[in-house]
Legacy VTK file of the C-alpha trace (Angstrom):
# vtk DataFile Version 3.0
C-alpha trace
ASCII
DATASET POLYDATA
POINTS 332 float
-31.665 84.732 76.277
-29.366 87.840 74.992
-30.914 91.307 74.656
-29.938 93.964 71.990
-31.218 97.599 71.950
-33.027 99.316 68.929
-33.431 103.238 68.804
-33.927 105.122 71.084
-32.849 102.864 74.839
-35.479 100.336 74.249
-33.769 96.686 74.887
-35.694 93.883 73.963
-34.754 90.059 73.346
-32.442 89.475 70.293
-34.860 87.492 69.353
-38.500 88.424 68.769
-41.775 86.489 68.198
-43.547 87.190 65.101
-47.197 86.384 65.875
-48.730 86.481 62.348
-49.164 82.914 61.792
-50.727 82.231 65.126
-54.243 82.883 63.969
-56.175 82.572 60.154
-59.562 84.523 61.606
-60.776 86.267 58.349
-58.740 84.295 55.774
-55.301 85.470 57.087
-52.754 84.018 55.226
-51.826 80.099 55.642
-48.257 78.887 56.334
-47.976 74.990 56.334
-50.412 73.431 58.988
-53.787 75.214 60.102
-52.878 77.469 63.359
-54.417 76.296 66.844
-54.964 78.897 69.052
-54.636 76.792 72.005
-51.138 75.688 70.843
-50.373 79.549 69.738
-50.874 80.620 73.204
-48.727 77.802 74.275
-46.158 79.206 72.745
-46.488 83.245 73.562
-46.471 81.509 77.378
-42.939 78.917 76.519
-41.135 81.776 74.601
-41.870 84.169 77.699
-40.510 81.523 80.013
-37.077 81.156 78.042
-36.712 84.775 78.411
-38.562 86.234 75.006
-39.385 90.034 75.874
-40.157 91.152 72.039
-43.968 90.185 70.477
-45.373 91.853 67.140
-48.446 91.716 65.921
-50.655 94.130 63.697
-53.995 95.317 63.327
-54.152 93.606 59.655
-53.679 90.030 61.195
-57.132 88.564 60.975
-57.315 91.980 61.082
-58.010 92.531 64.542
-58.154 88.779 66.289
-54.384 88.247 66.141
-54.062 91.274 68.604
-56.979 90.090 70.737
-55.141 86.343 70.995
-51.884 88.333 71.544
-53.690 89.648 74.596
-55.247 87.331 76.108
-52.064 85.485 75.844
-50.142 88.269 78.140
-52.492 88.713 80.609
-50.728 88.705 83.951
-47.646 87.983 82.227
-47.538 91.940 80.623
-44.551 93.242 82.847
-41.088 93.055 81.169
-42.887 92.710 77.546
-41.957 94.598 74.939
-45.201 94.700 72.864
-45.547 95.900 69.061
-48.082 96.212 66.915
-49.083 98.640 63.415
-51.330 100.401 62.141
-51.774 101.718 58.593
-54.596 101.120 56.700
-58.390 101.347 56.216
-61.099 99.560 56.243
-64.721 98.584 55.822
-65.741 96.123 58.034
-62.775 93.519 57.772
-61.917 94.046 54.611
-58.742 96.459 53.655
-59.593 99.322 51.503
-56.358 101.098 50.984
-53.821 102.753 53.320
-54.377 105.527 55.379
-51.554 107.141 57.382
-53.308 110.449 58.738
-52.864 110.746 62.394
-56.375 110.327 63.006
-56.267 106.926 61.547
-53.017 106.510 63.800
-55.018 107.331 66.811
-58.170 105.639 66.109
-56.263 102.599 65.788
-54.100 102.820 68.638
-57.397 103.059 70.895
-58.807 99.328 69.730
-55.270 97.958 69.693
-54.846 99.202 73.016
-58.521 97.638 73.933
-57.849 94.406 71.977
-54.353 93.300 73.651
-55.572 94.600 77.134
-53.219 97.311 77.925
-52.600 101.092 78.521
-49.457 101.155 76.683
-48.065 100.052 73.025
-44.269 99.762 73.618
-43.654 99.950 69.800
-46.507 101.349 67.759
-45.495 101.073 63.652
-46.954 102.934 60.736
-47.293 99.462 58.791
-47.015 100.854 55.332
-45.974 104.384 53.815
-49.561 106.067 52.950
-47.989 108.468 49.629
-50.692 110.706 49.798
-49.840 111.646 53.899
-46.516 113.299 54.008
-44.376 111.217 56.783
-44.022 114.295 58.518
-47.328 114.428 59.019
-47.994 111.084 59.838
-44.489 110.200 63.005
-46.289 113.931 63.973
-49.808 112.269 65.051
-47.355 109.424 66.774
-45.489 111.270 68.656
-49.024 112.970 70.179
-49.909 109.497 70.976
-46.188 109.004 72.629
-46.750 112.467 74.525
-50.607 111.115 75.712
-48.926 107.917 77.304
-50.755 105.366 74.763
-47.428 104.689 72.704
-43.630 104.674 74.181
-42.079 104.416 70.684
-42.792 105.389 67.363
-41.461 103.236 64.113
-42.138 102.507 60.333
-42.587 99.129 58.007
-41.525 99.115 55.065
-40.435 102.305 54.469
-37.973 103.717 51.204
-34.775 105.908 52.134
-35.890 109.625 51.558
-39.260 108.281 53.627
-37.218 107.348 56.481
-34.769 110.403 56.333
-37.253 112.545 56.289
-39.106 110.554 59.439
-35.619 110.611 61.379
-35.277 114.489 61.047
-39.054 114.707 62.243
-39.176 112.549 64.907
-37.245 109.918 67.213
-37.727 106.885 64.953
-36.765 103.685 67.055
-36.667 100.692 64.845
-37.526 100.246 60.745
-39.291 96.726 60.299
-38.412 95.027 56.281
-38.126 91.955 54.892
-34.080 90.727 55.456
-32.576 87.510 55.421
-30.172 85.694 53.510
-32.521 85.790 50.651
-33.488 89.447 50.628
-30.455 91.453 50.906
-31.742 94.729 49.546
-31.570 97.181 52.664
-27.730 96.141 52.609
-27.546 98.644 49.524
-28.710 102.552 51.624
-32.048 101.427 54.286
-28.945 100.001 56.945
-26.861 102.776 56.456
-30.010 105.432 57.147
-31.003 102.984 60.480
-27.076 103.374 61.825
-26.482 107.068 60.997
-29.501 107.987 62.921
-30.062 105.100 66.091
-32.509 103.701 64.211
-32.943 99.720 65.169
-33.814 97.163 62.377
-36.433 94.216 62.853
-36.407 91.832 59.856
-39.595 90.291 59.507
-39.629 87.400 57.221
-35.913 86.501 58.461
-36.530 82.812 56.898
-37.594 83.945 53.966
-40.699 82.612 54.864
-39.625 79.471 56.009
-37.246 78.311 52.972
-34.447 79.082 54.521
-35.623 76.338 57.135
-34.810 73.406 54.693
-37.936 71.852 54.552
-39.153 72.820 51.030
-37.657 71.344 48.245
-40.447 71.758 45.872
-44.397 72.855 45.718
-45.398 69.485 46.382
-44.311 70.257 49.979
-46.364 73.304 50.385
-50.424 72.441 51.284
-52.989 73.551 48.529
-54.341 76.047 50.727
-50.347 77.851 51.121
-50.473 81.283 50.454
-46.759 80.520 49.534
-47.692 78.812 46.304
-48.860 82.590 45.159
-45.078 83.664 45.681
-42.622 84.681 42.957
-39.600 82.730 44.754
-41.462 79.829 45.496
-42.486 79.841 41.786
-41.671 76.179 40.189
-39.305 77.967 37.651
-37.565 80.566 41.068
-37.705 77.419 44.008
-34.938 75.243 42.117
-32.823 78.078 41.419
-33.162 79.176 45.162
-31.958 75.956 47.062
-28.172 76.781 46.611
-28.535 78.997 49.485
-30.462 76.365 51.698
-27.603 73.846 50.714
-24.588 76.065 51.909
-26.853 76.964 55.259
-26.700 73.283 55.621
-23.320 73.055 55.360
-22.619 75.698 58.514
-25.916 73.918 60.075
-23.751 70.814 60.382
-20.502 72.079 61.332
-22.164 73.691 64.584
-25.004 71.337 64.895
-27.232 74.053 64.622
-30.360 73.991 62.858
-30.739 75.696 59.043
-33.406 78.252 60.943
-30.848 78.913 63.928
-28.104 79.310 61.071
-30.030 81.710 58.924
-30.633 83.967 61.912
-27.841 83.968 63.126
-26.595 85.261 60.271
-28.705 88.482 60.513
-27.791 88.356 64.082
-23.762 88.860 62.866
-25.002 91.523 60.447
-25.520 94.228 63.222
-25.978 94.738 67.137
-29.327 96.785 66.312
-30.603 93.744 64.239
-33.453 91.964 65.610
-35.053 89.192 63.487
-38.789 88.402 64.796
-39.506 84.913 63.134
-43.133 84.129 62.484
-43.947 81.258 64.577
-47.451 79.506 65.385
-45.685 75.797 67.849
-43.170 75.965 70.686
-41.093 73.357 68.841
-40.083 75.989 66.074
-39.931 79.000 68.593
-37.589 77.205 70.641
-35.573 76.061 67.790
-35.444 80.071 66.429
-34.579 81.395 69.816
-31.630 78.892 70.249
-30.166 80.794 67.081
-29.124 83.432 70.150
-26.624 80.713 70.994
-25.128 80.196 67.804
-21.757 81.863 67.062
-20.590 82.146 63.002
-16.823 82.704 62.211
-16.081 84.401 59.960
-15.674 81.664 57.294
-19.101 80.828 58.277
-20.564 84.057 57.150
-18.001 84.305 53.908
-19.585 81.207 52.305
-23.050 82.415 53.224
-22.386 85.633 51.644
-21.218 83.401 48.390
-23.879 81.290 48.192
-26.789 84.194 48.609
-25.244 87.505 47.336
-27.353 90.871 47.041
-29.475 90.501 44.465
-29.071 86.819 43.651
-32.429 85.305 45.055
-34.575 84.010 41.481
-37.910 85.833 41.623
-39.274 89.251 43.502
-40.643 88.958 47.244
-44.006 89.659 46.352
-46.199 90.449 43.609
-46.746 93.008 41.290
-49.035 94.557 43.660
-47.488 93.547 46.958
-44.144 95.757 45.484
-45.936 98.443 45.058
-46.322 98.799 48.552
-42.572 98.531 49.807
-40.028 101.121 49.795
-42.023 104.072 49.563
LINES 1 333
332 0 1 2 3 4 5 6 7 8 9 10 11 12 13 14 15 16 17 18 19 20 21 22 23 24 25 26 27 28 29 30 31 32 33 34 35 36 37 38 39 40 41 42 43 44 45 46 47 48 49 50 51 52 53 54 55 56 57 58 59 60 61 62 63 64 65 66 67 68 69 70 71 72 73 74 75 76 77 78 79 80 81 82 83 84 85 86 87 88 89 90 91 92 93 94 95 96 97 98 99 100 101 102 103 104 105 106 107 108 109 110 111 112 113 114 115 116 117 118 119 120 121 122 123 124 125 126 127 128 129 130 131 132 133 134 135 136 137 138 139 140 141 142 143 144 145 146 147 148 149 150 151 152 153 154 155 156 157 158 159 160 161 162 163 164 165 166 167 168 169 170 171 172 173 174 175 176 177 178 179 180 181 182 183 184 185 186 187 188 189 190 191 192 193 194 195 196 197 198 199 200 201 202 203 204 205 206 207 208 209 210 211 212 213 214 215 216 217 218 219 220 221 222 223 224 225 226 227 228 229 230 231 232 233 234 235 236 237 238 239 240 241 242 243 244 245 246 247 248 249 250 251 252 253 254 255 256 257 258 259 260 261 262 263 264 265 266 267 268 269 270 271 272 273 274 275 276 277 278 279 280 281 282 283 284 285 286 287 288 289 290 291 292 293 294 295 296 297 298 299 300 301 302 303 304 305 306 307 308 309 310 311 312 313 314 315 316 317 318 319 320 321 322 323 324 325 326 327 328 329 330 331
């Protein structure tokens, strides 16, 4: 495995786990088959052994049970780890009621993540999404308490809009900015990038396969289970997925000429994009985390990453990332 640093000293693997998918407690979202836990903890256990340092989870997943499977999946294997997780919103019971990014809320959560993955530090504690009606100032201020307590090592944001994250740098010691990138979803490339380089800021695209499309292996709804939360996407849309597969058929055509896999190909790409670019793909079997983390391996000439950059300009993807509602959450 190669390591990369983010903000702020703290190395990690260049590639990271995304645990999301590994557990569907509390109607969490669905991505192809049903998650086992036993094979989800499998994995956390393989990627560890082929040198994977970097693990994110959240207190949304589940909410809560993805951090407790998280921990009980590191337990006795904690040293090394680089372990991530968010906070963000509020709640009633398990169900989300709206954001909240006060620093009480950032404390209160940072005690039952802290209890749930069974450890006395969070390496990488995000605020998961902007609250508008907390100036960010406020909230990376309630952080960096946590950071001076010993609960948190570094702060970071998700999702957050360029004055947002300008206004966080100049505040506090941001290390890393977690978005959606990937071939498909190009628009930090436009002024978020920029922001991350001029102030040390590291970048972690989540959703680096565009949710597995970029993988190859859906050609049409058909292939998607009934129960996919992907059928409720805007790209994945049966008037967006045709016009989207151009960019699957050029990653092919690199795929082949380095007999790579499409996944390995499409990070790799992001890889090439930066040396503070850390793509954690959402995995829930060792078969596709071994496949992602042998992207790490994969060198793109230049070529390579000309015809990629043809086939999947900015702005070129059919279709938004989310909906109506899920955009108004981004960005902020």
């Amino acid at each position: 495995m190669k390591y990369r640093e983010l903000g702020n000293g703290l190395t990690v693997s260049a590639i990271g786990i995304g645990c999301m998918p590994m557990i569907e407690a509390g109607g969490n979202i669905t991505y192809g088959a049903h998650a086992d836990v036993g094979e989800a903890t499998a994995t956390i256990h393989r990627a560890i052994d082929l040198g994977v340092t970097f693990f994110d989870t959240a207190q949304i997943y589940g909410p809560f049970a993805n951090e407790e499977l998280v921990g009980r999946a590191i337990a006795g294997k904690r040293d090394g780890l680089i372990i991530a997780t968010k906070f963000g919103f509020k709640f009633d019971g398990n169900q989300i009621t709206g954001v909240d990014g006060s620093p009480a809320n950032a404390r209160a959560s940072v005690e039952g993540s802290l209890k749930r993955l069974g450890i006395d530090t969070i390496d990488l504690f995000y605020q998961h999404r902007v609250d508008p009606n907390v100036p960010i100032e406020e909230t990376v201020g309630g952080m960096m308490e946590l950071v001076k307590e010993g609960k948190v090592r570094h702060i970071a944001l998700s999702e957050a809009g360029p004055d947002t994250l300008r206004r966080a740098a100049k505040a506090a010691p941001i290390t890393a900015l977690q978005s959606e990138y990937s071939l498909w979803e190009r628009d930090v490339e436009d002024e978020i990038l920029d922001i991350c380089r001029e102030n040390g800021i590291g970048f972690v695209p989540y959703s680096p396969l565009g949710r597995g499309f970029l993988a190859g292996g859906i050609t049409s709804l058909d292939d998607l289970p009934a129960d996919d939360w992907r059928r409720n996407d805007p790209r994945y849309s049966a008037e967006n997925l045709p016009k989207n597969l151009k960019v699957v058929d050029a990653i092919g055509a690199v795929a082949d000429k380095h007999g790579a896999s499409k996944a390995q190909v499409a990070l790799a790409w992001l890889l090439a994009q930066g040396d503070g670019i850390v793509p954690i793909p959402g995995v829930k079997r060792r078969a596709t985390m071994e496949d992602s983390v042998g992207a790490a391996d994969v060198k793109l000439t230049a070529d390579d990453l000309a015809a990629l950059d043809t086939a999947s300009p900015r702005g070129g993807t059919s279709g938004d990332r989310y909906n109506a509602r899920g955009m108004a959450t981004v960005r902020r």
